[in-house]
N, C-alpha and C positions, 0 to 999 in steps of 0.2 A: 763234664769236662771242666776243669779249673784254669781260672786265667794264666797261669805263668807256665803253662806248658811250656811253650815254644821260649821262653825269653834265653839271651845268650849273647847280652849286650859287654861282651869286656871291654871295650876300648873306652866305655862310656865311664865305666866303672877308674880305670887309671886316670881318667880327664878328673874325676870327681873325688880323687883319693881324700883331698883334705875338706871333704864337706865334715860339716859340724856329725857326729854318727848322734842316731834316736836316744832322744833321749827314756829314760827308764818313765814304763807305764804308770801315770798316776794314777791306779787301782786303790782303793781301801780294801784295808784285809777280808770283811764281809763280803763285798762283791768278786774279790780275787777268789775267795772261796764258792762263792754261788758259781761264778764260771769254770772255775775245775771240775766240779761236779754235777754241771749240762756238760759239760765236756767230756767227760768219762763216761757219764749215763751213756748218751747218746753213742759214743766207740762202742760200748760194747751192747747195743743193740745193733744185733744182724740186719740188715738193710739189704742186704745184693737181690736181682730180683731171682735166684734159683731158689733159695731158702729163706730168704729173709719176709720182713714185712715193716715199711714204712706207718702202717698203722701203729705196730705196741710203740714207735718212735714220739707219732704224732700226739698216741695220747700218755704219753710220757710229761712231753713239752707241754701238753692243754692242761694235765694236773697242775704241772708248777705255776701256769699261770692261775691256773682258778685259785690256787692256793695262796697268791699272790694279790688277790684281792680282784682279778679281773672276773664279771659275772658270767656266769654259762651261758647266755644272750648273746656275750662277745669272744668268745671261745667255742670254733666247731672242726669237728674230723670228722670227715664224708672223702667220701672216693668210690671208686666203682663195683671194687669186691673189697670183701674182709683181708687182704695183703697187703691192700695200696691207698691207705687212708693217708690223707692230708689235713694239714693243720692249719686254722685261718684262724688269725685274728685281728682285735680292733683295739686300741689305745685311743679313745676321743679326746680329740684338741677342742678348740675354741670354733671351727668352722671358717675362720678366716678366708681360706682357701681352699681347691677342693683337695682330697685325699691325694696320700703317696702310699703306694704297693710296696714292701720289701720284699725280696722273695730271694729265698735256697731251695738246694733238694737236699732231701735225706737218705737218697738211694745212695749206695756207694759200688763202685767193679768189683767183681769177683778176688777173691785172695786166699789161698793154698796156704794151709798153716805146713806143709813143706817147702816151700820157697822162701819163706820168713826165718827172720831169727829170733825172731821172739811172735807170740801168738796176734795176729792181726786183729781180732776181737776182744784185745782185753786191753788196757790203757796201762801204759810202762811208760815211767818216767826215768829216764837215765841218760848221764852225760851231757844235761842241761838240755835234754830232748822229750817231747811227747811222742811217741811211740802207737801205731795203731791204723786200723784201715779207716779212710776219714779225714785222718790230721790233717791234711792239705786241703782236699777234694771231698765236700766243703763242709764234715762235722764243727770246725772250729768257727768258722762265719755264720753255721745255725745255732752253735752253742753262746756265742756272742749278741744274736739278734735278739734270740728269749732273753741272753742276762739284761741287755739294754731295755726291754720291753717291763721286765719286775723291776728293773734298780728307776724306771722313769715314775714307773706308776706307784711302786713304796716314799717316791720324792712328791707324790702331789700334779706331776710337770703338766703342765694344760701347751701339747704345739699348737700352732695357729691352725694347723689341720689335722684331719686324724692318719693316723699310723695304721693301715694295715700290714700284718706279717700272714705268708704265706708260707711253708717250708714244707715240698710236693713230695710227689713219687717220682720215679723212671726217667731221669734225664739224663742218666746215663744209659739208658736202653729201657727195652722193655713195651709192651701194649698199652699203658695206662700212662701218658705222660699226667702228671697231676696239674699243672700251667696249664695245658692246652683242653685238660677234661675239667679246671673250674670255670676258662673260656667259657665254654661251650656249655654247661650245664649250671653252672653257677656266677655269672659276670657282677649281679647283683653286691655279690660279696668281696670283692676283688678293684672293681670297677675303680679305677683311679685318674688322676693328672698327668702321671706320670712314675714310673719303675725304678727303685734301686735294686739292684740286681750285685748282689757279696760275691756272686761266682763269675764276675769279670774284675781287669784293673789289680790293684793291690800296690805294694811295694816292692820292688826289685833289690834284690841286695848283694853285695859281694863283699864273702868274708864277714856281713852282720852290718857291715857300712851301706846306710843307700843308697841309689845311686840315682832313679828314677821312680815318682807316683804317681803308673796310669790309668786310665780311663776309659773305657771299650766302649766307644760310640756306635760303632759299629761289629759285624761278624759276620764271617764268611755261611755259607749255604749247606747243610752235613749232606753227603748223598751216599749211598751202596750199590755200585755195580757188582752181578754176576757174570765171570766170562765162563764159557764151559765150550771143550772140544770133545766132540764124542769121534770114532772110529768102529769098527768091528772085534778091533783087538786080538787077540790069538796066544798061541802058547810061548814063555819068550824064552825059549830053544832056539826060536825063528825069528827072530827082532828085524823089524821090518824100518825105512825111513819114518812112515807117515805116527810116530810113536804121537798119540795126546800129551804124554808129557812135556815134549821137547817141542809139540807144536804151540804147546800154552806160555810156555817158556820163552822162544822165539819172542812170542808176544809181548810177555810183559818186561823183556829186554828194551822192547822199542818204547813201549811207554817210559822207563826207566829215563832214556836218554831224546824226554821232548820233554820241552817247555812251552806250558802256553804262555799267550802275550800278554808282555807288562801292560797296567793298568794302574792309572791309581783316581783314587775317589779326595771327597771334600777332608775326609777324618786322615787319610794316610797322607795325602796332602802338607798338611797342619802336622801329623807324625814326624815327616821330616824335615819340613820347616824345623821344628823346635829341638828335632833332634842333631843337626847342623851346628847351632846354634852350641851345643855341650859337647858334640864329638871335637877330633882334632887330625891332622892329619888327609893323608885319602880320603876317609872314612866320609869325616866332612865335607871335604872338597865335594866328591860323589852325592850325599845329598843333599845336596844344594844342587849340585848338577841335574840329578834324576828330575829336577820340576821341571826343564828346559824342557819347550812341546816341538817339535819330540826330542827325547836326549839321547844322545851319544849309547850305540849300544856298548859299546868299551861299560862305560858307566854302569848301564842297566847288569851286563855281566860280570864286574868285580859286585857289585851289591850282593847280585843273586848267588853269590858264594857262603856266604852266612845264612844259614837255615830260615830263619826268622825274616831276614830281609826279603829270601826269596820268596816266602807262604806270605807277607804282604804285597810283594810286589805283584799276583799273579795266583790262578785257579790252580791247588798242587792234585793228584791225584797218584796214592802210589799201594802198592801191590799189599795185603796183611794178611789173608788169610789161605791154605792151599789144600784142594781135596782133593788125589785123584788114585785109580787101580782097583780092585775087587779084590785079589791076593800078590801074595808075595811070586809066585809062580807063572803070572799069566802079564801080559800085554796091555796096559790101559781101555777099557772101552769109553772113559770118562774120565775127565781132567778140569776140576773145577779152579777157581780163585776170586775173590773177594778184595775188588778194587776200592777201596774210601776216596773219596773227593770232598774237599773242601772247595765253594764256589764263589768269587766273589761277587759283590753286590752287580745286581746289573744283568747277573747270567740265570739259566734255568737248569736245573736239574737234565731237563730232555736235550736241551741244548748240549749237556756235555756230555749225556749218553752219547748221539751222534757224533761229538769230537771223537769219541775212545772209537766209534767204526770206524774212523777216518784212520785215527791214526795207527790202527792194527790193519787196518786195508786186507782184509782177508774175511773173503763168506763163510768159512767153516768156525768162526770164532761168533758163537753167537752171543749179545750183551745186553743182561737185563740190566730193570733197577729190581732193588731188595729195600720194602720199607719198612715202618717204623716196626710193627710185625711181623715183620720179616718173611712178608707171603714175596716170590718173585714176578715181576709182572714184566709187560713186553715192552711198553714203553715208560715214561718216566712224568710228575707233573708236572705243568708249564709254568707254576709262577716263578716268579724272579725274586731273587734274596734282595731282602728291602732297603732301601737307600740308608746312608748313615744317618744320623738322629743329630739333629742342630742344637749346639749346645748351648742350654741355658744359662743363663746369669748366675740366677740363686743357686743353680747346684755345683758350678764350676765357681763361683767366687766363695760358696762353704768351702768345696776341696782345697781350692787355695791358701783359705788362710789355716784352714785347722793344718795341714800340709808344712805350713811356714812353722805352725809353732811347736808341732812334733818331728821335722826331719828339714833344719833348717838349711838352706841351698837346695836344697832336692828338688828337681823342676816336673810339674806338675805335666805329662805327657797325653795328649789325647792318642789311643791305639783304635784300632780295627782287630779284634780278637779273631787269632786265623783258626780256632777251633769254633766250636758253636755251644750254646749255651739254649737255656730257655727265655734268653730274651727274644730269640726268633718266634714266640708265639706270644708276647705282650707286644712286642713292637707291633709285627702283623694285627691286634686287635684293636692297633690305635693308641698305645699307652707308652710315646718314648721309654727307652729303656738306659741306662748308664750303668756301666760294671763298674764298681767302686768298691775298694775293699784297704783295711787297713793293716791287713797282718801279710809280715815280709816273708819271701821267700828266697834265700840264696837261690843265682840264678845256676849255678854250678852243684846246686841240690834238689834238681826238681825228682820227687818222687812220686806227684799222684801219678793214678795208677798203678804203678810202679810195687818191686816189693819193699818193704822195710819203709813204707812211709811213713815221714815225721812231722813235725814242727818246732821250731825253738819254745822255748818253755817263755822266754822272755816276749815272744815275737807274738804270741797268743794273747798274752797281758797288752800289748801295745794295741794290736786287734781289736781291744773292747774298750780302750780309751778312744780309741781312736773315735769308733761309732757313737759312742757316747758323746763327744765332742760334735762330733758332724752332724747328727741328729738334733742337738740342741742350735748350734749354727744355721741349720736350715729351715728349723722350723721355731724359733724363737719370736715375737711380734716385734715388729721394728714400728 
């Protein structure tokens, strides 16, 4: 899941018309050219988890580094089977302080070269655009991490600590998430101070102007309910009330039109503090209002009107996928559907199975959870999505200035990412986590997932200035 899913700030974007726009990436032609081509390698290695494999990815990325002058000592790809290899490496600083983790995936969703207009596995450059499955979500921030990793280590660069890069398997789905299986079987090589994490935060943009550079301190909790209505079904010559269909239906109407309660944490807090601060209008007035304990539901309800305000303000859960019937001829005996929830910090997985009983209020709707394996089980686990992550000095005053001197007025925004990420299993192991990312995405162009996704050709260049910048900023000896 990529940071800018959800973003869909316009009014922020007219308040900020006349910020200075980005300035152009100061790339040198040799680096501009190494990152086109981890960029294109990497598009067109298959990644998805039906056919693909994260492994030829990983050792794609581990050649160019050895070739790069890093030892086979500090370059390794291990994973669980031959599909789902992951890529770890080391860049040694000076020891100053201990280690920072970077970490991407390489897995990418699924993509139908019939729903495209051009081939999703092969890297098209046209109309000032990168072309390909990936570009957004997140090929272009793992093709950036290696170029920054060769263009530091061809300069000599000693950080004051070492650089590990990580760039996994399956965090878009899948058995083998690669984060939470070097956790657990490899900590040794991972083990750090603290996580930058490229698939939170970025640049928001409108129209190629920016507008806002945020920061995912925190992330909501991913969960999969199954709801299923069974009946005895029959021939449907005879269409009876009690149809599954219309009984599941019923149901996820009433989900449809509930809201659970507002809540806001330390990170969303701080989001609309400083988003007040840039809005104008209602817009602002409302948040600034929203901190009032309690506020005005007037308030809470013009917010939750913009998609994005609403999945901060509040646990969403809503309906994606539908199975139900045996033929075209007969009666339902089975009606399934496939509820996603995002949770925020604070709440449990179990906890909001039992919400969805409540709020279908009916026996005959039974509600699993579906996990990361997607076996369905009866009840759901009880931890709670972990509190936001306190933000550091050193890494919010590097974002700050490198921020000032590439997208000048543009206000550095702490978010709460309402999708999920693999920072939920660095953070969980004790390694604050920060989404921070440098390449923009029109907020009126979000395509991961999506089909036809892109990236600006210009906005990728900026992406690898950018890390290169921040990385020396934050680990330079003062």
């Amino acid at each position: 899941m990529h940071r800018h899913t959800f973003k869909s700030l316009f009014l922020v974007a007219a308040v900020l018309a006349s910020a200075a726009p980005a300035l152009r990436a100061q790339v040198d032609d040799a680096t501009r050219q190494l990152a086109h081509d981890i960029f294109k390698q990497l598009i067109e290695i298959n990644t998805t988890d039906s056919v693909g494999s994260t492994t030829v990815a990983a050792e794609a990325m581990a050649k160019r580094l050895r070739d790069a002058g890093f030892p086979a000592s500090d370059v390794a790809v291990l994973g669980p089977n031959p599909r789902k290899g992951n890529l770890v490496a080391r860049l040694h600083g000076t020891g100053a302080h201990p280690p920072v983790l970077l970490i991407g995936h390489l897995d990418v969703v699924e993509a139908l070269r019939s729903d495209w207009t051009t081939d999703p596995f092969q890297f098209v450059q046209k109309d000032g655009y990168y072309y390909g499955r990936g570009t957004q979500d997140m090929k272009s921030d793992d093709a950036i991490w290696v170029t920054e990793f060769i263009r530091l280590k061809r300069e000599g660069y000693k950080p004051d600590r070492d650089l590990i890069l990580a760039l996994t398997a399956d965090e878009e789905g899948g058995m083998y998430n690669g984060i939470d299986w070097l956790v657990q079987n490899h900590r040794n090589l991972i083990d750090a101070e603290f996580v930058l994490n490229s698939d939170g935060g970025g640049v928001d943009t409108d129209d190629a102007k920016p507008v806002i550079v945020s920061m995912d301190a925190s992330e909501k909790l991913y969960a999969d309910f199954q709801l299923t209505v069974t009946n005895p079904g029959g021939h449907s010559s005879l269409p009876v009330p009690d149809n599954a269909i219309y009984h599941l239906a019923d149901a996820l109407v009433r989900l449809e039109h509930y809201q659970f309660p507002m809540e806001l944490n330390d990170v969303t807090r701080a989001y609309f503090e400083r988003m007040a601060s840039v809005e104008s209008g209602q817009e602002a007035v409302d948040m600034r209002a929203v901190l009032n304990s309690p506020p005005d539901p007037a308030v809470v309800a013009r917010l939750s009107e913009d998609a994005l305000q609403n999945a901060t303000l509040r646990t969403t859960c809503v309906a994606t996928r539908l199975d139900a019937g045996h033929a075209n001829n007969a009666l339902p005996q089975t009606a399934r559907a496939n509820v996603n929830c995002r949770i925020l910090p604070g709440h449990t997985r179990e906890e909001v199975r039992q919400d969805l009983i409540r709020i279908f209020a009916d026996s005959n709707i039974d509600v699993r959870y579906v996990d990361n394996s997607g076996r369905v089980l009866d009840s759901a686990p009880s931890g709670q999505a972990l509190p936001p992550v306190k933000l550091r000095p050193d890494v919010m005053n590097a974002l700050e200035k490198v921020s000032a001197e590439m997208w000048p007025g543009t206000p550095v925004v702490p978010t709460m990412a309402t999708g999920a990420s693999d920072g939920v299993y660095t953070n969980a192991a004790g390694m604050p986590t920060f989404g921070i990312s440098g390449v923009a995405i029109d907020m009126n162009d979000v395509r991961a997932h999506g089909r036809d996704e892109r990236l600006r050709v210009d906005s990728f260049y900026q992406g690898v200035d950018f890390y290169y910048r921040y990385l020396k900023a934050l680990t330079s000896a003062n």
